[in-house]
mmCIF file as gemmi writes it, N, C-alpha and C atoms, coordinates in Angstrom:
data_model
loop_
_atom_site.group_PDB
_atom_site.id
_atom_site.type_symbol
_atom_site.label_atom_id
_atom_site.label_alt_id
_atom_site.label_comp_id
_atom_site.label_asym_id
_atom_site.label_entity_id
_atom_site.label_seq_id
_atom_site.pdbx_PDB_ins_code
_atom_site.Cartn_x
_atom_site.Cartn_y
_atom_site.Cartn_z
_atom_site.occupancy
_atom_site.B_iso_or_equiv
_atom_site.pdbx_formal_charge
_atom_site.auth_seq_id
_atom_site.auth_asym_id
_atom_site.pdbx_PDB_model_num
ATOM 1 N N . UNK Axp A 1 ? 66.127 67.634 -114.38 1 0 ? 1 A 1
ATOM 2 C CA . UNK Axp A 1 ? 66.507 66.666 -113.365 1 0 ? 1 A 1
ATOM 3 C C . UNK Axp A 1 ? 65.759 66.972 -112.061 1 0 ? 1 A 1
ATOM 4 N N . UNK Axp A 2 ? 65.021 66.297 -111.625 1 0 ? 2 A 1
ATOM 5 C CA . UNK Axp A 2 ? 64.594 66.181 -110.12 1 0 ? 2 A 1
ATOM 6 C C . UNK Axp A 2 ? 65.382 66.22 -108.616 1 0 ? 2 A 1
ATOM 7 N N . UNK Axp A 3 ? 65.485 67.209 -108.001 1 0 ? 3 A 1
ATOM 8 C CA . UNK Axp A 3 ? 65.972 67.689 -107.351 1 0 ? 3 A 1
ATOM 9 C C . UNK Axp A 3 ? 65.56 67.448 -106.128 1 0 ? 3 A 1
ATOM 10 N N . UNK Axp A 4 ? 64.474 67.498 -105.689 1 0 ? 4 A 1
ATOM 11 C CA . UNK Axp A 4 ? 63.843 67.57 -104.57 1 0 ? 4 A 1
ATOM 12 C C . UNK Axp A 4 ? 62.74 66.121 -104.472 1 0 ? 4 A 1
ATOM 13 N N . UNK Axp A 5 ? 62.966 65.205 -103.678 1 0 ? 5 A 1
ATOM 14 C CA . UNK Axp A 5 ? 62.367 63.873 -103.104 1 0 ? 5 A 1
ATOM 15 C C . UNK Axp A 5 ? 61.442 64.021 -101.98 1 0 ? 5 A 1
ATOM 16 N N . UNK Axp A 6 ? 60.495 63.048 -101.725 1 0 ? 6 A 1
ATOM 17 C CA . UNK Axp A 6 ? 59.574 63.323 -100.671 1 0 ? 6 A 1
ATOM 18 C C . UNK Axp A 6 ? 60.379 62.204 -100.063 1 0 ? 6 A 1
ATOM 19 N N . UNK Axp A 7 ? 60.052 62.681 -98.627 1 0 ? 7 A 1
ATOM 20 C CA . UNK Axp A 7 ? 60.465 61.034 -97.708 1 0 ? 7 A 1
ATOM 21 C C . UNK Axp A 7 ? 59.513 60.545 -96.528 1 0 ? 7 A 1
ATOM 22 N N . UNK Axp A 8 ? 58.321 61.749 -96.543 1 0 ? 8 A 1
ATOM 23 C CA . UNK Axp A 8 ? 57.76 61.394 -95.384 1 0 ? 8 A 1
ATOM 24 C C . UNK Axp A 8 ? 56.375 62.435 -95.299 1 0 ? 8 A 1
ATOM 25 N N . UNK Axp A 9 ? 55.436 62.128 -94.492 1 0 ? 9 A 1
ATOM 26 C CA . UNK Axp A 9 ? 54.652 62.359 -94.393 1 0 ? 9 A 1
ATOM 27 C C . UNK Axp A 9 ? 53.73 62.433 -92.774 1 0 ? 9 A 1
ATOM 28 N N . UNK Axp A 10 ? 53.753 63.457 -91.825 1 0 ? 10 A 1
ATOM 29 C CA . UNK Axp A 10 ? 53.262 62.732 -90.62 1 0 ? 10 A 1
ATOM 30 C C . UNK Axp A 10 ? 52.164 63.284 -90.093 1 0 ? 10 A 1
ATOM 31 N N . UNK Axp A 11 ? 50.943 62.842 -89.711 1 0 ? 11 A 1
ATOM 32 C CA . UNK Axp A 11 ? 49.425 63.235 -89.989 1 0 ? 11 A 1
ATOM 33 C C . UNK Axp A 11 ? 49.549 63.324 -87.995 1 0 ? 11 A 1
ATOM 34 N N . UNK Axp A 12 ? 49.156 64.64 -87.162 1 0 ? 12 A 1
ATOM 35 C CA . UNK Axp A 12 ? 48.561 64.784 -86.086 1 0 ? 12 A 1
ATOM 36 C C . UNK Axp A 12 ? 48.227 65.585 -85.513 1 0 ? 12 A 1
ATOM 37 N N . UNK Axp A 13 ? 48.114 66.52 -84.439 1 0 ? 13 A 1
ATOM 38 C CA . UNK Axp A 13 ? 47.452 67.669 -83.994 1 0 ? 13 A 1
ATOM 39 C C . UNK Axp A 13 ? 48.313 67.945 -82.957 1 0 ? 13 A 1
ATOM 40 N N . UNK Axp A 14 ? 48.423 69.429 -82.837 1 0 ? 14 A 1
ATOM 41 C CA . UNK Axp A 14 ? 48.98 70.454 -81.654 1 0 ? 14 A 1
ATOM 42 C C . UNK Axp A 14 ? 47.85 71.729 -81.729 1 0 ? 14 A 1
ATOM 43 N N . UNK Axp A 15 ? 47.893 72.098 -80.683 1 0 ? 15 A 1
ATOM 44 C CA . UNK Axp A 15 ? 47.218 73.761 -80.15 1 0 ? 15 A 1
ATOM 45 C C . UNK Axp A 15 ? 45.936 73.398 -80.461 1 0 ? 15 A 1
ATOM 46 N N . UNK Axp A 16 ? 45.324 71.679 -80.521 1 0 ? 16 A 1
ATOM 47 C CA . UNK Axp A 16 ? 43.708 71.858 -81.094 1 0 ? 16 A 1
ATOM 48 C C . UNK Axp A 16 ? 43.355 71.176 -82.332 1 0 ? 16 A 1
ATOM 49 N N . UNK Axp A 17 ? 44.388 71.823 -83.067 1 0 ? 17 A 1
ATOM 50 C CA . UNK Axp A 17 ? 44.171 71.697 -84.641 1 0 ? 17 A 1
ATOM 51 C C . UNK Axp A 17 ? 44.998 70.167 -85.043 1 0 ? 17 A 1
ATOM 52 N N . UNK Axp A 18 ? 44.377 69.504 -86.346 1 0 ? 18 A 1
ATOM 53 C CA . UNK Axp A 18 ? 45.039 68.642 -87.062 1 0 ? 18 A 1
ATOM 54 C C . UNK Axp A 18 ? 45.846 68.981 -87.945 1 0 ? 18 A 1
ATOM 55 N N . UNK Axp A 19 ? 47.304 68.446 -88.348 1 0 ? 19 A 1
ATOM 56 C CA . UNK Axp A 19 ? 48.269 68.68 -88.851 1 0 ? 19 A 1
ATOM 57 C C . UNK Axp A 19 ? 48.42 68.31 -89.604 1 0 ? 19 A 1
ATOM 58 N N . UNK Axp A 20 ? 49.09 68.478 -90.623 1 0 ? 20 A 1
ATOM 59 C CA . UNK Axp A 20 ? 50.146 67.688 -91.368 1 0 ? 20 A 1
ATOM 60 C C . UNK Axp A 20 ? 51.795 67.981 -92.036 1 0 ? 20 A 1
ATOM 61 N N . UNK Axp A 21 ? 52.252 66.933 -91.774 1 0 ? 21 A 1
ATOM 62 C CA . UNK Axp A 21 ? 53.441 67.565 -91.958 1 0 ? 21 A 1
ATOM 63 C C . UNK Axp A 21 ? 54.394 67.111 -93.088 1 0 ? 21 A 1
ATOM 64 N N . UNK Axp A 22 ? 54.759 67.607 -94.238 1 0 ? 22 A 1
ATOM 65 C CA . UNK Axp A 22 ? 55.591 66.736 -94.979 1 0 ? 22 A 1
ATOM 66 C C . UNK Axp A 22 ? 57.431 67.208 -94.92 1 0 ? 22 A 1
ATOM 67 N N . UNK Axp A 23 ? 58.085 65.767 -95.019 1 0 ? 23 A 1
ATOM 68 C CA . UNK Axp A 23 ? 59.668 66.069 -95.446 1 0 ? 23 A 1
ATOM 69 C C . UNK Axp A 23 ? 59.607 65.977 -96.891 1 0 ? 23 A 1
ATOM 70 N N . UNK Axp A 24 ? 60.734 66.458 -96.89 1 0 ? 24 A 1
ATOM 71 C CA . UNK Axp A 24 ? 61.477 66.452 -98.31 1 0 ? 24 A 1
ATOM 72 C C . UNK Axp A 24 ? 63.001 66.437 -98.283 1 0 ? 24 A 1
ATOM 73 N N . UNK Axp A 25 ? 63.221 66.103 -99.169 1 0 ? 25 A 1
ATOM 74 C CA . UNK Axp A 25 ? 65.153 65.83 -99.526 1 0 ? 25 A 1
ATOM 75 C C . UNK Axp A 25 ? 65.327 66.983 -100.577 1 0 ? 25 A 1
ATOM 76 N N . UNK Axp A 26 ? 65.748 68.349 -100.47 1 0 ? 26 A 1
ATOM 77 C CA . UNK Axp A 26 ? 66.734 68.724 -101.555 1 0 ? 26 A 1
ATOM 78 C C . UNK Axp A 26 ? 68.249 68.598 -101.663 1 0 ? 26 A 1
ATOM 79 N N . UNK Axp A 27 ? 69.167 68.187 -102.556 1 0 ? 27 A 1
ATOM 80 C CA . UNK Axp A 27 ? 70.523 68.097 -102.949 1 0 ? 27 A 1
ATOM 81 C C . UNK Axp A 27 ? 70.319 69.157 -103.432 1 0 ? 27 A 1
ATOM 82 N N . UNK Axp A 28 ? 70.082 70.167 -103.728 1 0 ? 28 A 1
ATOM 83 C CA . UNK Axp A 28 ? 70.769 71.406 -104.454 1 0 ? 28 A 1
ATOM 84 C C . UNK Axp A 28 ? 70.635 72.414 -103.147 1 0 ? 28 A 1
ATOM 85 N N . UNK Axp A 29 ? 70.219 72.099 -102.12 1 0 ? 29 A 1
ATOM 86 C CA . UNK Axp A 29 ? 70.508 73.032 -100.604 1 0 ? 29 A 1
ATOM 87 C C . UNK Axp A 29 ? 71.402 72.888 -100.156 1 0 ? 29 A 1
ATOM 88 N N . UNK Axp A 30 ? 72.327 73.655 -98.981 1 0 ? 30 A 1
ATOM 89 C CA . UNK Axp A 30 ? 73.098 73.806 -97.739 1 0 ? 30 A 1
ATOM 90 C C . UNK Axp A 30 ? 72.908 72.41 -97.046 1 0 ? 30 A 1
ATOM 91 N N . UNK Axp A 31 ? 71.353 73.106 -96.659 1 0 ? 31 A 1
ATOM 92 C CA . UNK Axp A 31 ? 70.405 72.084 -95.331 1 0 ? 31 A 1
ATOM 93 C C . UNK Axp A 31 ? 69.403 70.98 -96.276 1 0 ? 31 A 1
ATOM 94 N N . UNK Axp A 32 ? 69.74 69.93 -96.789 1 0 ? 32 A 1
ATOM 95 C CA . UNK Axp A 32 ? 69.287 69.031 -97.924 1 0 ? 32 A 1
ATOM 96 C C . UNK Axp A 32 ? 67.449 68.438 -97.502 1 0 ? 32 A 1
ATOM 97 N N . UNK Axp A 33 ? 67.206 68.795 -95.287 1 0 ? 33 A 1
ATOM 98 C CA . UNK Axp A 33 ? 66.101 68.169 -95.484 1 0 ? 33 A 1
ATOM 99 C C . UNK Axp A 33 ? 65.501 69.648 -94.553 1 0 ? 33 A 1
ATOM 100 N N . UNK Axp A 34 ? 63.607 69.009 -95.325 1 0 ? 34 A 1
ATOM 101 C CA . UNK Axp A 34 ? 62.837 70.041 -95.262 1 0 ? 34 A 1
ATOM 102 C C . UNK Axp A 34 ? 62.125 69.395 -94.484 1 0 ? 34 A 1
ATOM 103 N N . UNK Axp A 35 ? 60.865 70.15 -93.818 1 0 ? 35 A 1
ATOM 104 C CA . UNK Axp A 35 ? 59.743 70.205 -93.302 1 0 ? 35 A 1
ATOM 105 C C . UNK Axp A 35 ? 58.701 70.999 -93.209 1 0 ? 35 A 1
ATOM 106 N N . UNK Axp A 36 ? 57.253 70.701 -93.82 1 0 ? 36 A 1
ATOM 107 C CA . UNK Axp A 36 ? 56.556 71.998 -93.628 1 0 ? 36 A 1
ATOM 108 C C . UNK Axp A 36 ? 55.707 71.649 -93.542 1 0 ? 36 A 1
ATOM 109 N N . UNK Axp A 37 ? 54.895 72.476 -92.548 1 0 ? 37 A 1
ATOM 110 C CA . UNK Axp A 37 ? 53.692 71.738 -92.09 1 0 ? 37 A 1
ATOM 111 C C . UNK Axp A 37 ? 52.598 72.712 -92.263 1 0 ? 37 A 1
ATOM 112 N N . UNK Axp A 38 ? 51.338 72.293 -91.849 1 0 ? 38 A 1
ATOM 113 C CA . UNK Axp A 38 ? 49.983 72.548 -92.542 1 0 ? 38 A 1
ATOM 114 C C . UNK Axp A 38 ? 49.608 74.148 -91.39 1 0 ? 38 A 1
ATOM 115 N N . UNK Axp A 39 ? 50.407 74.226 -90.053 1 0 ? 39 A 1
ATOM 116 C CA . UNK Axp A 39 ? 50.253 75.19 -89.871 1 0 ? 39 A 1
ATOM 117 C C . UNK Axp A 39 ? 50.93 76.199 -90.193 1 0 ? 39 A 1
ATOM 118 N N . UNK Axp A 40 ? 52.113 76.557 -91.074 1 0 ? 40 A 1
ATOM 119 C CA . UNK Axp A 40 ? 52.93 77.368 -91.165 1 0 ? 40 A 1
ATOM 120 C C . UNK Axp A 40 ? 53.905 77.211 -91.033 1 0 ? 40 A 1
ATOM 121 N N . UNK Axp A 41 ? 54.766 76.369 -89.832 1 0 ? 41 A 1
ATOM 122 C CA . UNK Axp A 41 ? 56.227 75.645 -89.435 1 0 ? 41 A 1
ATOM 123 C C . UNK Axp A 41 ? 56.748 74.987 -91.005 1 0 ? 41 A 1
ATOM 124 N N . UNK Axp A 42 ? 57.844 75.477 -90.98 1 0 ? 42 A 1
ATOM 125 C CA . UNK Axp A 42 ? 58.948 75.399 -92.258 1 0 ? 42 A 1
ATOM 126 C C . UNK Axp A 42 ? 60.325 75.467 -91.367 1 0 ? 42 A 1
ATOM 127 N N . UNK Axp A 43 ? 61.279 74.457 -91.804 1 0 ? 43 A 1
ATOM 128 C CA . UNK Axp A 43 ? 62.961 74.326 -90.954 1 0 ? 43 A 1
ATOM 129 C C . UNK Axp A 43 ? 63.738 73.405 -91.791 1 0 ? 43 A 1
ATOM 130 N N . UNK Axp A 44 ? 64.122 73.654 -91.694 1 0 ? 44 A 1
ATOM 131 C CA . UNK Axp A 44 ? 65.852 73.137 -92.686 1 0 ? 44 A 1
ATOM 132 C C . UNK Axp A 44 ? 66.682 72.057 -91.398 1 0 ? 44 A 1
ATOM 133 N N . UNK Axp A 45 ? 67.054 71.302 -92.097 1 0 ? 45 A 1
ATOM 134 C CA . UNK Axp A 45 ? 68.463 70.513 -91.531 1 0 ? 45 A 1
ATOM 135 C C . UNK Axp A 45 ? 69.401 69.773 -92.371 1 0 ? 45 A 1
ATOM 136 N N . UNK Axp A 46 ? 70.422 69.604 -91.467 1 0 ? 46 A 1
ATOM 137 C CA . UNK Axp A 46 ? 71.651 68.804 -92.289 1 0 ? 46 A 1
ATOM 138 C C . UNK Axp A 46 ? 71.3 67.183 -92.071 1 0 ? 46 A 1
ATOM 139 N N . UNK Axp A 47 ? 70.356 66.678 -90.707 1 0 ? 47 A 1
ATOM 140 C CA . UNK Axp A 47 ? 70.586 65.463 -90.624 1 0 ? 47 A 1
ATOM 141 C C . UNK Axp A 47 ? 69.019 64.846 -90.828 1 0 ? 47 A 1
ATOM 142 N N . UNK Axp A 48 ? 68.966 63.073 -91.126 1 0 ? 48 A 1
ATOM 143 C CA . UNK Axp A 48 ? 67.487 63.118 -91.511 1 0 ? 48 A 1
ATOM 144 C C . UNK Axp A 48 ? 66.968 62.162 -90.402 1 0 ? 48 A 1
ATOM 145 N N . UNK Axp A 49 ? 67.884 62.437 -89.625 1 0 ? 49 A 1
ATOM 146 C CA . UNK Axp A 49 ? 67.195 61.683 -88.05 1 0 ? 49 A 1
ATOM 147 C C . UNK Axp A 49 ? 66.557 62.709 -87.553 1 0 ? 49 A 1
ATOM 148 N N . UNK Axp A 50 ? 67.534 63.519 -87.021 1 0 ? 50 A 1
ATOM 149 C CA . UNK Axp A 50 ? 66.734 65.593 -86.92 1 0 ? 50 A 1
ATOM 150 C C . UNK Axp A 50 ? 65.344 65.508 -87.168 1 0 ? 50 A 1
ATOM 151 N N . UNK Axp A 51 ? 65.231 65.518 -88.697 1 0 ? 51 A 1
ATOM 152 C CA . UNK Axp A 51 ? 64.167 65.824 -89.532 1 0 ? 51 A 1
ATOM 153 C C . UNK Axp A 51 ? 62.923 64.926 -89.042 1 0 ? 51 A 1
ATOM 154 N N . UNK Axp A 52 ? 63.909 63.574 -88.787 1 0 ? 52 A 1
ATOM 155 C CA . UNK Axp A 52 ? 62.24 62.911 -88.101 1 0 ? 52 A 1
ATOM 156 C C . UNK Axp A 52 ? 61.631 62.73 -86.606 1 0 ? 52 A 1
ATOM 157 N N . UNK Axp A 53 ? 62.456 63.084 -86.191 1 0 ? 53 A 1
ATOM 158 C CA . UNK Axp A 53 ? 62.494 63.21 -84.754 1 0 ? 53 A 1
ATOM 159 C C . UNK Axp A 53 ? 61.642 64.526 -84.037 1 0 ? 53 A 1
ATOM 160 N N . UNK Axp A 54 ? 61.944 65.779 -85.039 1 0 ? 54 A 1
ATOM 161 C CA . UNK Axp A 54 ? 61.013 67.038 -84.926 1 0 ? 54 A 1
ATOM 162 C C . UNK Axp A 54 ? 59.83 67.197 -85.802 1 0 ? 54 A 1
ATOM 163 N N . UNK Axp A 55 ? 59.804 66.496 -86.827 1 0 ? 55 A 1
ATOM 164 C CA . UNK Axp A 55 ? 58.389 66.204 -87.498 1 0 ? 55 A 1
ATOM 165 C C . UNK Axp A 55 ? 57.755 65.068 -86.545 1 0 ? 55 A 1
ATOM 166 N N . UNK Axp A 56 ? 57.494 64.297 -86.076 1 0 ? 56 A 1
ATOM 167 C CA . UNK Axp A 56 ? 57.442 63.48 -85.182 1 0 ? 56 A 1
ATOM 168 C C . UNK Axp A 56 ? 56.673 64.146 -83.996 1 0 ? 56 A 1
ATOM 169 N N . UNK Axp A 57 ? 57.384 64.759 -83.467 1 0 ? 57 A 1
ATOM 170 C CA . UNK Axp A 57 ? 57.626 65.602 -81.671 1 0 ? 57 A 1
ATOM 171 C C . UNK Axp A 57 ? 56.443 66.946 -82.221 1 0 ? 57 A 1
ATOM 172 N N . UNK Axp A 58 ? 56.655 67.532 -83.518 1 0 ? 58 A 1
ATOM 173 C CA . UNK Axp A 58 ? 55.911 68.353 -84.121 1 0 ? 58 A 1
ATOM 174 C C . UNK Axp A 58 ? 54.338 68.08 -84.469 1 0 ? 58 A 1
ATOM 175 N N . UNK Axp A 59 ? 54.115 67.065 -84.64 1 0 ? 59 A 1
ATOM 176 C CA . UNK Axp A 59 ? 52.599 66.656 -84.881 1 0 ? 59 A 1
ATOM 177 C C . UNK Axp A 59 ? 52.174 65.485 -83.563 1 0 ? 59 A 1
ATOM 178 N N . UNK Axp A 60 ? 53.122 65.244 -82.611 1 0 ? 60 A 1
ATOM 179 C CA . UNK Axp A 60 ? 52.653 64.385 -81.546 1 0 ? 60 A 1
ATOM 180 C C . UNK Axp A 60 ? 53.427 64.827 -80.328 1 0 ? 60 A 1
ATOM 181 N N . UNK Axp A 61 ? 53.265 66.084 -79.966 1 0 ? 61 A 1
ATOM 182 C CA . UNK Axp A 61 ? 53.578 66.593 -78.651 1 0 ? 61 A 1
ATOM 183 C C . UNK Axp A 61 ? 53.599 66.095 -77.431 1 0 ? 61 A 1
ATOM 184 N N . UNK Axp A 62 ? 54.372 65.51 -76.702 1 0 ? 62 A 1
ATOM 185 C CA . UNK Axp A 62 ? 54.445 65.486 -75.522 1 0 ? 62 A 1
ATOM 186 C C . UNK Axp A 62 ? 53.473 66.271 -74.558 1 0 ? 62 A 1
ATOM 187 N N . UNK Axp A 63 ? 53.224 65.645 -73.257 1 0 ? 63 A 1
ATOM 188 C CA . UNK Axp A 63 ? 52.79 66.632 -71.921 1 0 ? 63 A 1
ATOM 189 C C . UNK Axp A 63 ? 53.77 67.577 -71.592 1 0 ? 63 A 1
ATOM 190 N N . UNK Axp A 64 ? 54.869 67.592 -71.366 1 0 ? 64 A 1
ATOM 191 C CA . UNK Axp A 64 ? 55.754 68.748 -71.582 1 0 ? 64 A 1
ATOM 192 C C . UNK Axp A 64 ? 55.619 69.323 -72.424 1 0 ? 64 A 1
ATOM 193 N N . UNK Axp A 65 ? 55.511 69.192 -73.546 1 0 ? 65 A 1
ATOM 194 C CA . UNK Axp A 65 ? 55.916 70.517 -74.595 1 0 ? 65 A 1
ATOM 195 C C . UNK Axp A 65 ? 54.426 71.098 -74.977 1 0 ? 65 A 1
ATOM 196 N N . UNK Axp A 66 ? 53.297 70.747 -74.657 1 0 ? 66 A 1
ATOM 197 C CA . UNK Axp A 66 ? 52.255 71.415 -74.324 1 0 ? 66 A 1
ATOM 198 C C . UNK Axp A 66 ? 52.253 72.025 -73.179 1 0 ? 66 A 1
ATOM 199 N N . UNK Axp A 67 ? 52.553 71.289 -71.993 1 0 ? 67 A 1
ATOM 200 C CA . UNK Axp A 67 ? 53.013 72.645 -70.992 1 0 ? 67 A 1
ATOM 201 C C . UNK Axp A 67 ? 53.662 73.782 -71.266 1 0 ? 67 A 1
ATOM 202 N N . UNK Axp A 68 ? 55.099 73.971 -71.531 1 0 ? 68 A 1
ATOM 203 C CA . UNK Axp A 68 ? 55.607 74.66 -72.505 1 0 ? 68 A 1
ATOM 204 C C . UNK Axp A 68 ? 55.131 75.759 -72.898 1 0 ? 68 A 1
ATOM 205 N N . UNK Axp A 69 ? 54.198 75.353 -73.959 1 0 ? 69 A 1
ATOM 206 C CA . UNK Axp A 69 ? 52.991 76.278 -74.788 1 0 ? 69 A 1
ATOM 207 C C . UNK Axp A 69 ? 52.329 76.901 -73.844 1 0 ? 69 A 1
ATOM 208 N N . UNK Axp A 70 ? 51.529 76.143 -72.744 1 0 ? 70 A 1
ATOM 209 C CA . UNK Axp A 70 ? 50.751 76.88 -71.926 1 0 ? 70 A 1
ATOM 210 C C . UNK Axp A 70 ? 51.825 78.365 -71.151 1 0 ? 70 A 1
ATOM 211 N N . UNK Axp A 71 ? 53.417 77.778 -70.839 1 0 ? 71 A 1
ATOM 212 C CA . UNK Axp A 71 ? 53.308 78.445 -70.024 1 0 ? 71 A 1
ATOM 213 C C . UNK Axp A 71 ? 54.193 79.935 -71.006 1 0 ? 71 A 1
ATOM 214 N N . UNK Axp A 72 ? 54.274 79.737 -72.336 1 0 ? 72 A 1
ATOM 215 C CA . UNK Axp A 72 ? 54.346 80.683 -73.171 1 0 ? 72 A 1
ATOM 216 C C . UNK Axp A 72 ? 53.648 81.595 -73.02 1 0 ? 72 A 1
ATOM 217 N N . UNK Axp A 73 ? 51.815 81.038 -73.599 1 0 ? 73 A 1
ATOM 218 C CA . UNK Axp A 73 ? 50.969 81.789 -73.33 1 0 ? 73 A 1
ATOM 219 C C . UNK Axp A 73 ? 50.468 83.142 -72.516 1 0 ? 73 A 1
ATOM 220 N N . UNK Axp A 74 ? 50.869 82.184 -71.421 1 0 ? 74 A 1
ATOM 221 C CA . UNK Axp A 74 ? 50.532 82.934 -70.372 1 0 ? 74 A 1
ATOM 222 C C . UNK Axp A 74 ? 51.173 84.144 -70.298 1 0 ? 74 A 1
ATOM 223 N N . UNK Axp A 75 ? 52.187 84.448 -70.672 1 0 ? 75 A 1
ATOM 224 C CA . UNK Axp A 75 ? 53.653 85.315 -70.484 1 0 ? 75 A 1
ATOM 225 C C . UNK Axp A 75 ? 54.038 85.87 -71.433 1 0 ? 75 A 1
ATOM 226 N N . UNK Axp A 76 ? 52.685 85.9 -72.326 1 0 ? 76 A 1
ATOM 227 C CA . UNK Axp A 76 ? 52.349 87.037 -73.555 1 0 ? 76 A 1
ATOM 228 C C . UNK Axp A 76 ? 51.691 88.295 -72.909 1 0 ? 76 A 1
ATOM 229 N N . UNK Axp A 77 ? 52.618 89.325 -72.876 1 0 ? 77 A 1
ATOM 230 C CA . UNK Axp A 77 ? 51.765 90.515 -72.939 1 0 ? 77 A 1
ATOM 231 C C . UNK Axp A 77 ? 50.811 90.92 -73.713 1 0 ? 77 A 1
ATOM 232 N N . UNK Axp A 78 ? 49.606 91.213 -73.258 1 0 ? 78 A 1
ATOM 233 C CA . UNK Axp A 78 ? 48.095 91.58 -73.744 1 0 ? 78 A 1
ATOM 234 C C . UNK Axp A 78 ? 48.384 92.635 -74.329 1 0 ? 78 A 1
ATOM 235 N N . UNK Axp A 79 ? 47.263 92.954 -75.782 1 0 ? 79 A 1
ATOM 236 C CA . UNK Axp A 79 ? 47.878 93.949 -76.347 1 0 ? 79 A 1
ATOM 237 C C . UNK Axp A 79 ? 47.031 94.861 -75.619 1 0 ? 79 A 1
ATOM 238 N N . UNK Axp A 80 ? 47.484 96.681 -75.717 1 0 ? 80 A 1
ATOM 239 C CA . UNK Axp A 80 ? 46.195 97.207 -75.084 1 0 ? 80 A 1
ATOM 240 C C . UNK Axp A 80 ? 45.892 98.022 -76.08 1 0 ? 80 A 1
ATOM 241 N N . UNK Axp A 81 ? 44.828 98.105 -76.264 1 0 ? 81 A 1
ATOM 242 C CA . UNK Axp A 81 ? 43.287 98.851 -77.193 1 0 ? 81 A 1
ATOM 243 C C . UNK Axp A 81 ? 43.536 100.409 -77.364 1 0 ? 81 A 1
């Protein structure tokens, strides 16, 4: 029996790079929807508005949430040698 459904698919870029991101539906989980994307980002939820709203926000970033990033960056301690 098939367990796990696709529902989505969302093609865009953060940090530079082009993305991609797919959902999925499992019923045999807790958290029934997935997301995982082409850079590594993987997250669970209970709701599938959630799910599209941060796949979404996830491959089409805002000017805020690239600020954000920048000001992460910055406020990484350098490693030292």
């Amino acid at each position: 029996m098939l367990t796990q459904l696709w529902i989505g698919t969302y093609h865009g870029a953060h940090d530079g790079d082009r993305v991609v991101v797919t959902t999925t539906r499992d019923d045999t989980q807790p958290l029934p929807y997935s997301l995982d994307c082409t850079c590594g980002l993987s997250q669970r939820y209970t709701d599938p508005v959630r799910l599209d709203r941060v796949a979404w926000r996830h491959t089409h970033p805002t000017h805020w949430d690239r600020w954000k990033q920048k000001i992460a960056g910055l406020r990484r301690p350098t490693p030292i040698a």
